[in-house]
N, C-alpha and C positions, 0 to 999 in steps of 0.2 A: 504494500500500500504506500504511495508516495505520499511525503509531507503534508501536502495541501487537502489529503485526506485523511490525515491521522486521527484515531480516537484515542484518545488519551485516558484512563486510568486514575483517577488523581483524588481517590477518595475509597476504603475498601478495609470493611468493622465486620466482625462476628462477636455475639457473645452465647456461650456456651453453658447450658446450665447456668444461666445468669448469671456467668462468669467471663469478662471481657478483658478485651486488651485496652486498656483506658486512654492510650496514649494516641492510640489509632482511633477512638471514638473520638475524642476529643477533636483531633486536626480533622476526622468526617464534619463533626459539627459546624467547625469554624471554614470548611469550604463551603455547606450550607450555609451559613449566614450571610458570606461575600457574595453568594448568587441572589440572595434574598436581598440585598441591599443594592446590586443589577439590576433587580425586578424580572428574575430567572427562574422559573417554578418549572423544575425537570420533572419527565413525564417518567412514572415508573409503570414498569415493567415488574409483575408479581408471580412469582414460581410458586403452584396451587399445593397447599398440605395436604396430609392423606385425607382431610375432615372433606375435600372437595373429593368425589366420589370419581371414580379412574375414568368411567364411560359416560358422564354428565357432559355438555354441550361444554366446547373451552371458551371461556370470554374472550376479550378486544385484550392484546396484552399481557397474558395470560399464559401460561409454558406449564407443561405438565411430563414427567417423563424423568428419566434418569440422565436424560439426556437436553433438559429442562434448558439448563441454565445456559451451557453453549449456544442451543435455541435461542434465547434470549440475546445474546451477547452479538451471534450476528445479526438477530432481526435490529439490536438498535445500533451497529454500526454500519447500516444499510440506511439508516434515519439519519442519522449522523450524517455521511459524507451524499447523502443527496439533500439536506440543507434541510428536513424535513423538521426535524428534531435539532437543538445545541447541546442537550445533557439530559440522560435518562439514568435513571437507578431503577439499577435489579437489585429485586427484597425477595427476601424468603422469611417467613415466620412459623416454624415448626415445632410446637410443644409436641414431641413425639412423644415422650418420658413420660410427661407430669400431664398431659392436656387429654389422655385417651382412657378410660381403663381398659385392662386387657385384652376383655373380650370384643372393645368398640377395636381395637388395634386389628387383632384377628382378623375382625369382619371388614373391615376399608382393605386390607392386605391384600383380600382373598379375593383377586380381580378377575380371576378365571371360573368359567362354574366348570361343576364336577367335583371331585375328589382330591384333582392332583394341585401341586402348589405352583409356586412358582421355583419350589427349590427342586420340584418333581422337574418340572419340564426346563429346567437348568442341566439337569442331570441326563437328559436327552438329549440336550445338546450338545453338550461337555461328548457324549457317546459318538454322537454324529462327527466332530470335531475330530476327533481320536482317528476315526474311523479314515479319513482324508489326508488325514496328517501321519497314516502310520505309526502311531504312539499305543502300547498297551497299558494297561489298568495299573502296570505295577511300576511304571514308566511315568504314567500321570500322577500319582501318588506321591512319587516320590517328587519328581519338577512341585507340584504342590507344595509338598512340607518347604522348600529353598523359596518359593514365594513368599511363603509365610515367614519366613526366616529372614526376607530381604525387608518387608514390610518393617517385622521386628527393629533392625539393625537400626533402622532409621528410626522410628519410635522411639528406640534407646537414649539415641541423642536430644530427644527432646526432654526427656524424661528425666535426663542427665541435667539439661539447663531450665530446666523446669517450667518447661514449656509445654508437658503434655499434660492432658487436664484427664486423664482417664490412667490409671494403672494396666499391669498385663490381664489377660481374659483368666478365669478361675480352671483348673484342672477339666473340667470337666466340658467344656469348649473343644477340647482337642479328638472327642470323640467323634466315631462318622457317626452321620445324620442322614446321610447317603449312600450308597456303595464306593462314590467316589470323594465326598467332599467327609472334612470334618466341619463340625461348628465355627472353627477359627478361620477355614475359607470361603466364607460366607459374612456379609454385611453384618456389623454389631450395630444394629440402629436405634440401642433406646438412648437418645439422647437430647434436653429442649435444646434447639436451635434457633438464633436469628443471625441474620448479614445482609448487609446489602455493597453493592461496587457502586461508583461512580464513575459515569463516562464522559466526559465532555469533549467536544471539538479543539482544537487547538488557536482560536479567539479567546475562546470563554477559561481555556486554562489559564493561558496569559492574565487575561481580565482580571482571576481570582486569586493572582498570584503563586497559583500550583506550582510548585521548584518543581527538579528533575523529578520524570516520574516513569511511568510506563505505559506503554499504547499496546494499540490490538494491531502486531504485525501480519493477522491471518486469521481468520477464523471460518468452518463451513461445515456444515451436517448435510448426510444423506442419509438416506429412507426408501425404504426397499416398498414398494407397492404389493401389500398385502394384506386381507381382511382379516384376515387370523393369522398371526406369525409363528403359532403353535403349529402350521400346516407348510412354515416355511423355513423350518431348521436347516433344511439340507443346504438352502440358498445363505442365510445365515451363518450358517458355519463355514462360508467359503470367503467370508469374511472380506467382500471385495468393494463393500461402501465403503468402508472401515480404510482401508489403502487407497482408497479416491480419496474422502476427506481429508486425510492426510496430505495427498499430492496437492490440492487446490488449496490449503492452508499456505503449505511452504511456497507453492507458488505464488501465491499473495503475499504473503513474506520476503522473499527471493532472499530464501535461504535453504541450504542443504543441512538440516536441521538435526541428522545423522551423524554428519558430522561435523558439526557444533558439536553435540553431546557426547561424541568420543574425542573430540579435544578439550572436554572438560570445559566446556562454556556453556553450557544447558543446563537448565532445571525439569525432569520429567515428573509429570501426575498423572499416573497408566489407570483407568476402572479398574477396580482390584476385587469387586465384587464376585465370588466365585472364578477362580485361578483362571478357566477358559477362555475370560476376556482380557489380559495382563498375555496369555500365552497368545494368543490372537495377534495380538498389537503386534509387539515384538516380532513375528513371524511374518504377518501380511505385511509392516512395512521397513522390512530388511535391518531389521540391529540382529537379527541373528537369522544365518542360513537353513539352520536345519532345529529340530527339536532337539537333536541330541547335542549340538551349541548353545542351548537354552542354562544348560546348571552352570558353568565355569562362567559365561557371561553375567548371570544372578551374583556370585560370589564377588564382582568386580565391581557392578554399577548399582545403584538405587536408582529405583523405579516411581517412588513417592517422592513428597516433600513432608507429608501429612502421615505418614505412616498406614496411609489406606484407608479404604471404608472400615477395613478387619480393624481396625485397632484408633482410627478418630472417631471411628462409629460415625454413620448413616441417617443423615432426618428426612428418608422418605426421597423425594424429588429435588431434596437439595445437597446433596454429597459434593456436586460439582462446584457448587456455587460455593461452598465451604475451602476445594480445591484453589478455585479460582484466587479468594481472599488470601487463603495461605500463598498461593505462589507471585500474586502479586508484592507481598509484605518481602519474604524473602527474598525475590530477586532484586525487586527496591536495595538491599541490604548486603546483597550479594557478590562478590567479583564476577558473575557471571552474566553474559549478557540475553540470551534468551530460557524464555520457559515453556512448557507445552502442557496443558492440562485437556485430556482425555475424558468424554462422557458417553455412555452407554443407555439405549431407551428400554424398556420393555425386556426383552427375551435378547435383544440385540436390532429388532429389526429400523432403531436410530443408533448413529454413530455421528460424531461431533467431536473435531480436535479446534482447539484457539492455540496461537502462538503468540505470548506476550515478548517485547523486547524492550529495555531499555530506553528513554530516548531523553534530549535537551529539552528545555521550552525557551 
């Protein structure tokens, strides 16, 4: 994206269990105030909770999906640089934790009718996967457990500078739930969540006095045209929106973003939801040749910045948008100059990569 189209980044808070990073609310505040005193009332963009029922009509604005928040990110830098919009905020407000009981949880979850879950028809696809990729059961188990391992390693160091707000999962997380999944590779999502980002045009940054910050080098989602995607695993699993999005990010980027991240100037945030999609990524779009390059590659690089849905835990339709906050803070912060945060919709059948970079004002 060239300059005179830049969306810029320059405002981006979570708080977690009504527990926030004060420093990063505060300077969100005080960019809102400076647009307020513009007479600048940014149009937001609202990522739906589970309390918004999965197959109800989606509003004006509105993003639903695991893959939600990316959705949002390029619809409003599509508004951004054709002049439509100067500054929109994506919000998320999800009392997953404390806002559901149980059984209301259960019942929003359970968006399939029938019997099976969604970790049922995870586990069909994980099979279908396999199946293409020539990978056996005892082959994916084990790439598993180094996922989960990689997730870990990073988590550590949060945990380490006390930045993680959750502990590790209890003993009893590591058992399967599945024939191929344990509890630890799967989404821990009881947790309240709220964030929202800030985007504005590169006028209105200026305007507000935004310092160096970060813009949307790229960003694109595809979606595979199907009425039931429970009936479209096999296309799914060949994983080839997933390596488009990718291509049409970097190329809006014009960057080989590959390698960027094996010259150690990338930050990645892979969907870590159920290991098939972290193994996907990685495979469809070339950081490793084959499956059986997948372990010694895990043992070198991090895959997160957040330590994953497994372990920052999940509020529903906003993982990414939690993604997003972390990796804009971080690379804000970081000697490195690009990041790539990954989102995943349904079963798969959306996929959405953004590539943040660096930039002056």
């Amino acid at each position: 994206m060239s300059d005179s189209q830049q969306v810029n980044i320059v405002g981006a808070y979570c708080a977690i269990n009504n527990s926030d990073n004060t420093e990063a609310k505060q300077a969100f505040d005080n960019q809102m105030e400076s647009l307020s005193q513009q007479g600048i009332v940014p149009l937001t963009f609202t990522i739906d909770p589970l309390s918004t029922p999965w197959f109800s009509d989606q509003q004006p604005h509105h993003f639903r999906s695991g893959c939600a928040p990316i959705m949002a990110l390029e619809h409003a830098v599509k508004l951004i640089q054709s002049g439509e919009a100067s500054a929109i905020i994506i919000s998320a407000d999800e009392p997953l934790k404390t806002g559901y009981s149980r059984e209301q949880r259960h019942e929003l979850m359970a968006i399939y009718e029938g019997d099976e879950s969604i970790l049922d028809w995870y586990n069909k696809l994980a099979l279908e996967f396999m199946n293409q990729q020539s990978i056996d059961k005892s082959a994916f188990i084990t790439l598993s457990k180094q996922f989960f391992s990689n997730y870990q390693g990073t988590y550590q160091h949060l945990i380490d500078s006390s930045k993680a707000h959750f502990g590790m999962p209890s003993e009893q997380w590591f058992n399967h739930v599945t024939s191929l999944f344990r509890g630890v590779d799967c989404a821990n999502p009881l947790v309240d969540f709220s964030g929202k980002l800030l985007l504005c045009n590169d006028d209105i940054s200026r305007l507000i006095g935004a310092k160096d910050s970060v813009c949307v080098a790229g960003v694109n989602c595809q979606e595979l045209s199907t009425a039931d995607e429970r009936q479209s695993l096999d296309k799914i699993a060949q994983y080839q929106h997933l390596q488009q999005a990718f291509t049409v990010a970097s190329t809006q980027a014009n960057v080989n973003f590959k390698l960027e991240f094996e010259h150690k100037n990338a930050l990645l945030e892979v969907y870590t939801c159920y290991p098939v999609v972290p193994m996907a990524f990685l495979l469809s779009n070339g950081f490793v040749s084959s499956a059986q390059a997948l372990l010694p590659w895990l043992e070198n690089n991090e895959i997160t910045v957040t330590g994953g849905m497994n372990l920052a835990r999940a509020p529903w339709n906003a993982p990414t948008l939690n993604a997003l906050i972390t990796m804009t803070q971080q690379l804000a912060n970081s000697d490195k100059q690009y990041g790539l945060v990954h989102g995943n919709g349904g079963l798969g059948y959306r996929q959405g990569v953004a590539i943040l970079s660096k930039t002056k004002l």
